[in-house]
C-alpha positions in Angstrom: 115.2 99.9 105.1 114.0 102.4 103.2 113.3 105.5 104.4 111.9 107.6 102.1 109.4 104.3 100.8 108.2 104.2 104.5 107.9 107.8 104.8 105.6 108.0 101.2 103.6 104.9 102.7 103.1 106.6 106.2 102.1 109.7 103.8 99.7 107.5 101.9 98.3 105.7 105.1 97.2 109.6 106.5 96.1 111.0 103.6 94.0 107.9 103.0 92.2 108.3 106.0 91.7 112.2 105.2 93.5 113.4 108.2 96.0 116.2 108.1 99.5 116.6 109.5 98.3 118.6 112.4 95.5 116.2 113.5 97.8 113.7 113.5 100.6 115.5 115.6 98.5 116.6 118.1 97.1 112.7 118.4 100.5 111.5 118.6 101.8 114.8 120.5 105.0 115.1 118.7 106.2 117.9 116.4 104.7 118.8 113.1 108.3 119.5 111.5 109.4 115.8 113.4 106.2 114.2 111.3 107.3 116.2 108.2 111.0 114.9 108.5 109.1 110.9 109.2 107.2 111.3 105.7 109.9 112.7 103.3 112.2 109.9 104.6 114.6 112.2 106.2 113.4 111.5 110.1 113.5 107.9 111.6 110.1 107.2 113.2 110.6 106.2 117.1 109.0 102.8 117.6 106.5 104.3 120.5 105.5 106.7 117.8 105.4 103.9 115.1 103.1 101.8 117.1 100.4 104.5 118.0 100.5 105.4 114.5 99.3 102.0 113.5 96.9 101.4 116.4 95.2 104.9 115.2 95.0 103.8 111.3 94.8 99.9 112.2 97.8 98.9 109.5 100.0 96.2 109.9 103.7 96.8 110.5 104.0 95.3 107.4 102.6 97.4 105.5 104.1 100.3 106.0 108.1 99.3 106.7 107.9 96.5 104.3 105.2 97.3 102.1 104.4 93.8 101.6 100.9 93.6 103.6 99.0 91.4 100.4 95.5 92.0 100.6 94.4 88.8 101.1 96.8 88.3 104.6 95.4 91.8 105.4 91.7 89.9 105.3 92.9 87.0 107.7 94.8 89.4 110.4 91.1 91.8 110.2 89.4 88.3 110.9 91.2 87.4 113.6 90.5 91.0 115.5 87.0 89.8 116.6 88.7 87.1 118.9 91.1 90.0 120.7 88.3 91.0 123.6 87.7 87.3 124.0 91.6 86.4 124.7 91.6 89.5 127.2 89.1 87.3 129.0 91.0 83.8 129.2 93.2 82.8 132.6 96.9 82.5 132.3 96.5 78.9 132.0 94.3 79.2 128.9 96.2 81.9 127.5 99.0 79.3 127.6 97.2 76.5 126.1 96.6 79.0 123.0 99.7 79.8 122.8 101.1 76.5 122.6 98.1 76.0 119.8 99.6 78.7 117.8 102.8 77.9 117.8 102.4 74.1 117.6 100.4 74.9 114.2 103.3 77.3 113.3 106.1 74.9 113.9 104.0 71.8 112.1 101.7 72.9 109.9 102.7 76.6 108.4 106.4 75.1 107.6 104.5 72.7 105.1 102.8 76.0 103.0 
């Protein structure tokens, strides 16, 4: 991976959402050099860190160690976000049965694209 392109899109990500280093430190409660190290490439972001940093912008993993989050997949994950309080609310039985949906239509359907 690259380091340095994830560090610029992390950079990007913050900036975008007009926060500063500091806000975002003391929101993640990690170091401001650590962060500064993350977004010149130089510093490996930890995974815990990684996923709060998505959860508080609401980016894809995608997007930012791949770079390849295309808009219009971006549109179709957002969609689906409305449906997360709804699966908290399903029994583990349900939960199942959409499961096996998914990955019934993944296996069968998706492969075909």
């Amino acid at each position: 991976m690259d380091m340095v392109a994830i560090g610029q899109r992390i950079k990007e990500t913050r900036k975008k959402n007009q926060m500063t280093i500091a806000q975002l430190c003391e929101e993640l409660n990690i170091n401001d050099n650590y962060w500064y190290g993350i977004e010149q490439g130089r510093v490996k972001i930890g995974l815990v860190t990684l996923i709060k940093f998505l959860n508080i912008f609401k980016v894809n993993a995608n997007s930012i160690l791949l770079g390849s989050d295309a808009p219009e997949e971006q549109e179709y994950i957002n969609a689906l976000k409305p449906f997360q309080s709804d699966i908290h609310k399903l029994t583990p039985n349900e939960l199942k049965n959409l499961s096996d949906i998914i990955s019934t239509y993944i296996n069968n359907v998706a492969k075909q694209d």
